[in-house]
C-alpha positions as CSV (number, residue, x, y, z in Angstrom):
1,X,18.6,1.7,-7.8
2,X,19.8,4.4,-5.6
3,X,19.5,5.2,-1.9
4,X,20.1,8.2,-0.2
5,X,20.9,8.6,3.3
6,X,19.1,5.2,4.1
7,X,20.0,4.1,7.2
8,X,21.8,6.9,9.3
9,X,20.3,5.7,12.5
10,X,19.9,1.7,13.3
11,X,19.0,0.9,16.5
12,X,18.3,-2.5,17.6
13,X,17.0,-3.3,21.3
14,X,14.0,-1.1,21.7
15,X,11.6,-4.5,21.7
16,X,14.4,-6.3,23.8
17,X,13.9,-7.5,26.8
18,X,17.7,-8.2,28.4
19,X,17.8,-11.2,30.9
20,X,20.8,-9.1,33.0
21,X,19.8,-7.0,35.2
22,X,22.0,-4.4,34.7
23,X,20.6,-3.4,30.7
24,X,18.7,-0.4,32.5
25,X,19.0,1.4,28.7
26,X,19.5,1.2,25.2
27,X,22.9,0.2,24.0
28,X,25.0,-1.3,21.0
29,X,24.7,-4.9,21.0
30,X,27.5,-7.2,19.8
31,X,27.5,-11.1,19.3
32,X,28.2,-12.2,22.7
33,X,25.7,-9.9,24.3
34,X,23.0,-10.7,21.6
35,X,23.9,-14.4,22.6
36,X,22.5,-13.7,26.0
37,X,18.7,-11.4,25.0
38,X,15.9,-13.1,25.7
39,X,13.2,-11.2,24.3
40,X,10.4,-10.5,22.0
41,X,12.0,-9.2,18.7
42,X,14.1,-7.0,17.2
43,X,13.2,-3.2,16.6
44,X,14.6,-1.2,13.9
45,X,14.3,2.9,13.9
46,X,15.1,4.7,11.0
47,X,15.7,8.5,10.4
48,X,16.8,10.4,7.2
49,X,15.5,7.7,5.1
50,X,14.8,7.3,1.1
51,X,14.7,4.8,-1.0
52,X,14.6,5.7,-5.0
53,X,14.8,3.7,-8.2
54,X,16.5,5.3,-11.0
55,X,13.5,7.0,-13.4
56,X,15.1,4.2,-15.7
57,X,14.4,1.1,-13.7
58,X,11.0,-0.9,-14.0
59,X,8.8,-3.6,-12.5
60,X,7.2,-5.4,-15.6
61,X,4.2,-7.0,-16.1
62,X,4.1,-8.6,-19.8
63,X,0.9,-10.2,-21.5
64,X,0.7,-12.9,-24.1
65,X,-0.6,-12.5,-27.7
66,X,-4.0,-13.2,-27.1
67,X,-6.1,-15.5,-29.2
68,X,-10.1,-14.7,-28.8
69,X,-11.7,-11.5,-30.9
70,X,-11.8,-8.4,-29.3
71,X,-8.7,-8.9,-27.3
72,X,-5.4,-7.4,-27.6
73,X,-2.2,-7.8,-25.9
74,X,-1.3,-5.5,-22.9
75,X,2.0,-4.9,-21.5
76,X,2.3,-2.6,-18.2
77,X,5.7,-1.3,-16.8
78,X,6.1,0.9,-13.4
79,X,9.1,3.1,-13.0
80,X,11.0,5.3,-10.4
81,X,9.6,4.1,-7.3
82,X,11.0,6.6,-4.6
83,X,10.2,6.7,-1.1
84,X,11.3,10.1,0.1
85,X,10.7,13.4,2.3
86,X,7.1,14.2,2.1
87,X,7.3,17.0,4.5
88,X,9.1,19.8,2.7
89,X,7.5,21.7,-0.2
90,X,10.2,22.0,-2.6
91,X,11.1,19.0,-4.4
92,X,12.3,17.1,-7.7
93,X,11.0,15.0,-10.7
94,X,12.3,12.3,-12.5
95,X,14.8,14.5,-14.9
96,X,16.1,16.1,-11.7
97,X,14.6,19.8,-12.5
98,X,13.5,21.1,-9.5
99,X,9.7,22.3,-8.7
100,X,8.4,24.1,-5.5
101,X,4.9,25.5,-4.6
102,X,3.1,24.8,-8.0
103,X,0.5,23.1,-6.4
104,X,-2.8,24.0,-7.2
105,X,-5.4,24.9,-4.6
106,X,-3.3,24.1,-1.5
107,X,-2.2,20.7,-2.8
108,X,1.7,21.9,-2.7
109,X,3.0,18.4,-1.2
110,X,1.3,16.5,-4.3
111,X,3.1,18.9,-7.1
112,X,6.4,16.9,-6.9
113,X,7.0,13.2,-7.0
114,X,10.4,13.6,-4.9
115,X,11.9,15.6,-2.6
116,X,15.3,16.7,-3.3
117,X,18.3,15.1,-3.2
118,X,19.0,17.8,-0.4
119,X,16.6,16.9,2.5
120,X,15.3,14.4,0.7
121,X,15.1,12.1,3.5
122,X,11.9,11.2,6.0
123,X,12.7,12.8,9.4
124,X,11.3,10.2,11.6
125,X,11.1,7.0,9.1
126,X,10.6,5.3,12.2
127,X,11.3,6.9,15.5
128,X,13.1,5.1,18.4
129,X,10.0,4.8,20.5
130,X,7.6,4.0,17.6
131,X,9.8,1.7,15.9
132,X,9.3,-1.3,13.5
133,X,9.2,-4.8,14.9
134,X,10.4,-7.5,14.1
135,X,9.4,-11.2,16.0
136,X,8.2,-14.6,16.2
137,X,5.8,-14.7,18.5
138,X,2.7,-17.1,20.0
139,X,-1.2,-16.2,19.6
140,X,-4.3,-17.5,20.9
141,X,-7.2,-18.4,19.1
142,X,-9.3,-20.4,16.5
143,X,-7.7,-22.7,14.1
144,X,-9.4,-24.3,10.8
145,X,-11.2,-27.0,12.8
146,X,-12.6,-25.0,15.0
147,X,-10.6,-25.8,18.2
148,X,-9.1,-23.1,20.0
149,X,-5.1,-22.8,20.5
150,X,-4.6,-21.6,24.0
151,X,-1.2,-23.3,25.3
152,X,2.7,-22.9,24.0
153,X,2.0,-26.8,23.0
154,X,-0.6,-26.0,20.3
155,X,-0.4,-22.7,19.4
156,X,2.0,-22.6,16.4
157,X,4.7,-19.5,15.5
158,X,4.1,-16.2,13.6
159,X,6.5,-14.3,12.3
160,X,5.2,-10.9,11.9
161,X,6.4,-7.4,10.9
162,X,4.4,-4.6,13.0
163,X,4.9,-1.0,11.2
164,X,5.1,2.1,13.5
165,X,1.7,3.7,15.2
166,X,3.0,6.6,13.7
167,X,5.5,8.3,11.1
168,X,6.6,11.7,9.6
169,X,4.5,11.8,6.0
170,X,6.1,10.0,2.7
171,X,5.7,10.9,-0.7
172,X,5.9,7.8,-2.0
173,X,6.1,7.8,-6.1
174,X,6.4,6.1,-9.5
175,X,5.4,6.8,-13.0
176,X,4.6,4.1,-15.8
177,X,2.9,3.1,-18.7
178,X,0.2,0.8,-20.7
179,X,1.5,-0.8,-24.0
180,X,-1.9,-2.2,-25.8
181,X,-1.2,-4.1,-28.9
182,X,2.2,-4.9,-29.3
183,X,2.7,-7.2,-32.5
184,X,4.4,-10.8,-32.4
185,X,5.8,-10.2,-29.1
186,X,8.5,-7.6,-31.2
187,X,10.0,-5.4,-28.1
188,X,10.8,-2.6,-31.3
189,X,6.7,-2.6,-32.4
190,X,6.2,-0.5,-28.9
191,X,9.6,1.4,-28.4
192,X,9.7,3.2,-32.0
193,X,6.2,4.3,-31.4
194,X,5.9,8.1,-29.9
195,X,4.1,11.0,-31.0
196,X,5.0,11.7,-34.2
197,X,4.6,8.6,-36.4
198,X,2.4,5.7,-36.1
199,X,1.9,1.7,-36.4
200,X,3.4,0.3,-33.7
201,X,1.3,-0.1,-30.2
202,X,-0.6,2.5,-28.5
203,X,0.6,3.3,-24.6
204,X,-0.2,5.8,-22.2
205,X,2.0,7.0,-19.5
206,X,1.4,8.4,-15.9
207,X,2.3,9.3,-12.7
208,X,1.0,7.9,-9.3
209,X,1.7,10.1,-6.4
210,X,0.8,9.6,-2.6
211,X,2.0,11.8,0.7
212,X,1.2,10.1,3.5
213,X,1.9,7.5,5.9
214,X,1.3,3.1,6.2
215,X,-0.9,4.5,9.5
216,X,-4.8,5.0,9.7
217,X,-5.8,8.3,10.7
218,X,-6.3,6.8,14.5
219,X,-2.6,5.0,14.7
220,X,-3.0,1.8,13.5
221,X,-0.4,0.2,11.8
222,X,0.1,-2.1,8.9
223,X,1.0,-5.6,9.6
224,X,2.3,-8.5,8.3
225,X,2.1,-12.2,9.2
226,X,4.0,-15.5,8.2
227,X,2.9,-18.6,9.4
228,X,2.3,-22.6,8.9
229,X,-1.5,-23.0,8.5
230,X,-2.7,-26.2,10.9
231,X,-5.6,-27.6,11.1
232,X,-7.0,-26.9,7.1
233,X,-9.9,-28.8,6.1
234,X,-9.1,-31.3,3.7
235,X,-12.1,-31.4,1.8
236,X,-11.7,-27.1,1.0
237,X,-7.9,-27.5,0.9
238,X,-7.0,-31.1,-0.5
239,X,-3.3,-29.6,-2.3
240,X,-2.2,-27.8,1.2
241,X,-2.5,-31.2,3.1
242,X,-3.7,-29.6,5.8
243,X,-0.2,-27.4,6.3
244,X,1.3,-24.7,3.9
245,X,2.7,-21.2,3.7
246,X,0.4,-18.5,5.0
247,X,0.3,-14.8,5.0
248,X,-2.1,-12.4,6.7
249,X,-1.6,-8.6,6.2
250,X,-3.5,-5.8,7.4
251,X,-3.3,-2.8,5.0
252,X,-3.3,0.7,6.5
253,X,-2.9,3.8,4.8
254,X,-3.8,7.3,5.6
255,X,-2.6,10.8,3.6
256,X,-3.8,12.2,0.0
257,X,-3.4,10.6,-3.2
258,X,-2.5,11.9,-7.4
259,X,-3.1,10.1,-10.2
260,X,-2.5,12.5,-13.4
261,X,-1.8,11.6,-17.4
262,X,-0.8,15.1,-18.9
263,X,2.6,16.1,-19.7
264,X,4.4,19.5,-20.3
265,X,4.8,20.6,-23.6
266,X,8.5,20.0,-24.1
267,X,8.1,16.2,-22.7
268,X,8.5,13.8,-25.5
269,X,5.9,11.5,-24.9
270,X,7.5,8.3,-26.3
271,X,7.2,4.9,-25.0
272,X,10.3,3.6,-22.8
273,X,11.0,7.3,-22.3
274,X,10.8,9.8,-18.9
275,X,7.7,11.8,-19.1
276,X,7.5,15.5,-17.6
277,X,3.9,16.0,-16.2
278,X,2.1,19.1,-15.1
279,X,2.5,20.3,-11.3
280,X,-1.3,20.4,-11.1
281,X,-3.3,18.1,-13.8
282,X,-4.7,14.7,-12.2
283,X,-7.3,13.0,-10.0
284,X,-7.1,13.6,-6.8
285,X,-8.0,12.1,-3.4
286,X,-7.2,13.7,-0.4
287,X,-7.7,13.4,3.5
288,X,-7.5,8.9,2.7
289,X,-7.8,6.7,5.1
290,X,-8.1,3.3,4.7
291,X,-7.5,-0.2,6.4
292,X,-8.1,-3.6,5.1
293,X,-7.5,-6.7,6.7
294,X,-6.2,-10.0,4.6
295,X,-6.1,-12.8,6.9
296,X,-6.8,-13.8,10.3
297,X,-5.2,-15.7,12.7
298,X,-5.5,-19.1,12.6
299,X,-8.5,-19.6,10.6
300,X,-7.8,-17.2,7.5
301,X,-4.4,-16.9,5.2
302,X,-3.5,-15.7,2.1
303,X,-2.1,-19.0,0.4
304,X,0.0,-19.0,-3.3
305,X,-0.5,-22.5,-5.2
306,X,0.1,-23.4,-9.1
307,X,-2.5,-25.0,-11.5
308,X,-0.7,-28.3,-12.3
309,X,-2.9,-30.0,-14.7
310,X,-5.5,-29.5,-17.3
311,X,-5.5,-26.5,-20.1
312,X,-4.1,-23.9,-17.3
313,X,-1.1,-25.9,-16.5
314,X,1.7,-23.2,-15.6
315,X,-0.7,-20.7,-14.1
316,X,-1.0,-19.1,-10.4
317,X,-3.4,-18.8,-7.7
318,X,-3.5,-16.4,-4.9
319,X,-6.3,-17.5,-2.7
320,X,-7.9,-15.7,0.4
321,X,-8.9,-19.0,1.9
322,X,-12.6,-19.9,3.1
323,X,-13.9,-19.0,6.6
324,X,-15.1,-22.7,7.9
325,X,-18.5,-23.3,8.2
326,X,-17.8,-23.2,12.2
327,X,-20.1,-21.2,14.6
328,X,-17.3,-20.6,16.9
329,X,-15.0,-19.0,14.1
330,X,-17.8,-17.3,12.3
331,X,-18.6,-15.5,16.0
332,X,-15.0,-14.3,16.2
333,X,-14.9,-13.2,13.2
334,X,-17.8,-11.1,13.6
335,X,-17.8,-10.2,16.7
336,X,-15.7,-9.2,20.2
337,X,-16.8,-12.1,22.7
338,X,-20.2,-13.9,22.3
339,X,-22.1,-12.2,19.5
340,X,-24.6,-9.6,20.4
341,X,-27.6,-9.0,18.1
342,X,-30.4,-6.3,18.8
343,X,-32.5,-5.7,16.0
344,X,-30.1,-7.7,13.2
345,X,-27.4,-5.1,14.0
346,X,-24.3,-6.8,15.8
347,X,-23.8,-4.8,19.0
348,X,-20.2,-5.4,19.4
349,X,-18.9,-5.7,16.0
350,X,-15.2,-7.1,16.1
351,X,-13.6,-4.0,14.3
352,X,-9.9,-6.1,13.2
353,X,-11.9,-8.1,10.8
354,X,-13.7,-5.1,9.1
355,X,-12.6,-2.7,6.9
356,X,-13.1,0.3,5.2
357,X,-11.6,2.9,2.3
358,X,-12.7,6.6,3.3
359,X,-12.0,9.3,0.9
360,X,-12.4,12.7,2.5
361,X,-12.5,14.0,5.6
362,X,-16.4,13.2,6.8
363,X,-15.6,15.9,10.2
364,X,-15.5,18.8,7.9
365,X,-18.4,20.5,6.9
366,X,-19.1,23.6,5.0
367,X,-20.4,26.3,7.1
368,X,-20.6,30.1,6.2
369,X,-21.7,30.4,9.6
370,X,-18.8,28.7,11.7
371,X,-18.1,30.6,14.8
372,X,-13.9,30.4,13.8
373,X,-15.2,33.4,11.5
374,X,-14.4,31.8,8.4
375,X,-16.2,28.9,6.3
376,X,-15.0,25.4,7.6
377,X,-14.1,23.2,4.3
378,X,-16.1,20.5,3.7
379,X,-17.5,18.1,1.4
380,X,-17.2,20.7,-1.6
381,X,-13.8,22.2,-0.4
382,X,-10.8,21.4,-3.1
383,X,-8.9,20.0,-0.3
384,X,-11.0,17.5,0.8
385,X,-12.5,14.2,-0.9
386,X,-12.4,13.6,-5.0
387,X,-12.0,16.6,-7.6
388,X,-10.0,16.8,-11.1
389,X,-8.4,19.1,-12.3
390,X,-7.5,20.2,-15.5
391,X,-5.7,23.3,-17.5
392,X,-2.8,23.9,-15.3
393,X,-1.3,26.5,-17.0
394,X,2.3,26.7,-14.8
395,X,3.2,27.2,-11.0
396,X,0.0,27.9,-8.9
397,X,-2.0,28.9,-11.7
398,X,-5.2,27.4,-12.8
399,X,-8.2,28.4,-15.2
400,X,-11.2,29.1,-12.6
401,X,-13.1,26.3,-13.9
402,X,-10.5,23.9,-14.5
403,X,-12.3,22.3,-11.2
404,X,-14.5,19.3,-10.5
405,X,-15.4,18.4,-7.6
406,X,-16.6,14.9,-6.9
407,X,-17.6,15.2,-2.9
408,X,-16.2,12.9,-0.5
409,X,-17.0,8.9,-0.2
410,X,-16.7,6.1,1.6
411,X,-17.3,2.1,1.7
412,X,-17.6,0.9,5.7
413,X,-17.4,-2.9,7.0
414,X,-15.3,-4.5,4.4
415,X,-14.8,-8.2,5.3
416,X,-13.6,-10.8,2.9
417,X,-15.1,-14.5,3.6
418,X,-13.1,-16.2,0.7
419,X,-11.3,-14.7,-2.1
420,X,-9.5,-17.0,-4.8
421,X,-7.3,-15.4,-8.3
422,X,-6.1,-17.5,-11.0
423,X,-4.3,-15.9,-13.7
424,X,-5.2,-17.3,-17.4
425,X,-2.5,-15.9,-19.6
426,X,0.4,-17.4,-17.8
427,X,0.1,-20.5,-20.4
428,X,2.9,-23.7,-19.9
């Protein structure tokens, strides 16, 4: 793992709130000042930023042999993740061989996974007035029972992470691959397997690239919250004994997305080694935004337990826990203040609690006839919504009807009521 020009700016104090009267402006803190802040957290703005993972170095996710017909082992591994300059053109891939405007149909910023080592860094990361925070901090509302938390007595502490309203674009970026069938858990069954011979597992490899920003289109950022849940029904909840480790996180995401599977000719193609994919090949997604909320404060958190007994002993479960069956919660959850209902339509819908995915730009439309004097792109444009494209033959250059364009989509008022995962495959 590698990081290049990570941190040239640090600045700590722009969520501080100094007791003396004299801090009239930002300045280097030592320990004997810091002993004296009393304030609301700490805010960190970064400049000139990336964060890369040699092409070499993986997250892996390994199955287990698997016992029923019809099932076969699957092994997944992700590589490379880089975090780097999403606003230049020109950039990199994973061998290091630079690539510039090969992007077909105006998608330049999604030809490269990287940008270069040279200006390879994210401008504004996170800008000195639109920083990320850092606190522990006291909130108001419903808990599990239903009662509400209004005073420093019964309100309990949050730590939480707030992202920045706003950022320069990312590309953020990693390739990987799918091993299906690997014999008696033999590491050698998948690695000799490429191309040109056969009878170890099958795999496929790709590449996953996004340019954008952890901000929906209108500035909200992403979130996350740690906490001690209080208050838990013990009937629901018997193994959290009515307190336990809880996360809420609110997901936001705005930019264009790449998803793509073909390599050059000259790539090798083997398992365990660095694929070289076309500039232009791939699903694509662009003008995203999305937020989804997972969690809310104090009657909802994302909880981790193990199974402990019986045949899945040694497994996991990650559990969105249960809205209570309380009028007063369900209201808030719903809705801003007292609920308002006209016609079975909530009149003031509470908007924290409801999410959404949106791919394409729904403002754009197409019209020959715009008075700009030129046709506004729209749901059929190739730089808006969900298209493939196939047959890129080399920098810019695409067959005419390498093309397909999918239109634009989107799912509206997403909330999650109760969610709960337990793996199978874990075993003892």
């Amino acid at each position: 793992m590698r990081r290049n020009n990570s941190l040239s700016h640090m600045l700590l104090g722009a969520a501080l709130t100094l007791g003396a009267s004299q801090a009239m402006a930002l300045q280097e803190l030592d320990d004997s000042s810091l002993s004296d802040v009393q304030g609301a957290g700490l805010a960190f703005a970064m400049d000139d930023f990336s964060f890369r993972f040699a092409p070499t170095s993986y997250i892996e996710l390994t199955g287990t042999q698997a016992q029923g017909a019809g099932w076969e082992r699957g092994d997944a591994r992700y590589y490379g993740l880089s975090i780097t300059n999403g606003e230049q053109i020109a950039g990199m891939d994973w061998h290091g061989s630079g690539c510039g405007s090969g992007g077909a149909f105006g998608n330049d910023y999604l030809a490269c996974p990287m940008g270069t080592d040279n200006g390879g860094g994210i401008g504004a990361f996170a800008s000195i007035y639109d920083p990320y925070v850092l606190r522990a901090y006291q909130y108001e509302g419903y808990d599990y029972s239903g009662a509400y938390l209004s005073t420093p007595a019964n309100m309990p502490t949050v730590m939480e992470l707030i992202g920045p309203s706003d950022t320069d674009r990312w590309r953020w970026s990693f390739w990987g691959e799918l091993e299906v069938d690997r014999l008696n858990n033999n590491p050698a069954d998948g690695a000799l397997n490429n191309s040109y011979n056969v009878g170890g597992a099958d795999f496929l490899q790709s590449q996953t690239i996004i340019h954008g920003k952890p901000v929906t289109t209108d500035g909200r950022p992403a979130r996350l919250r740690l906490m001690r849940t209080t208050g838990m029904d013990s009937a629901l909840y018997p193994w959290a004994d009515s307190n336990t480790f809880g996360i809420t996180y609110e997901s936001a995401l705005s930019g264009d997305f790449r998803f793509s599977v073909r390599q050059k000719a000259n790539s090798e193609d083997r398992l365990h080694w660095v694929p070289d994919f076309e500039d232009n090949e791939g699903m694509y997604f662009k003008n995203v935004d999305a937020y989804l909320p997972l969690g809310q404060l104090h009657y909802q958190a994302l909880t981790l337990d193990a199974v402990r007994s019986g045949s899945e002993r040694g497994n996991f479960i990650i559990e969105l826990t249960q809205i209570p069956n309380i009028a007063a919660v369900y209201e808030d959850f719903y809705c801003v203040g007292p609920c308002n209902i006209v016609n079975g339509e909530i009149q003031n819908p509470n908007n924290d609690t409801r999410g959404y995915v949106r791919w394409g730009d729904f403002t754009r439309f197409d019209d020959p006839g715009s008075t700009e004097g030129f046709a506004v792109p729209g749901a059929q444009s190739t730089d808006n919504g969900i298209y493939f494209v196939s047959g890129g033959t080399g920098a810019g250059t695409v067959i005419p009807d390498a093309v397909t364009n999918l239109g634009i989509s989107r799912i509206e008022g997403m909330r999650i009521n109760h969610m709960k995962i337990t793996t199978l495959g874990a075993g003892l």
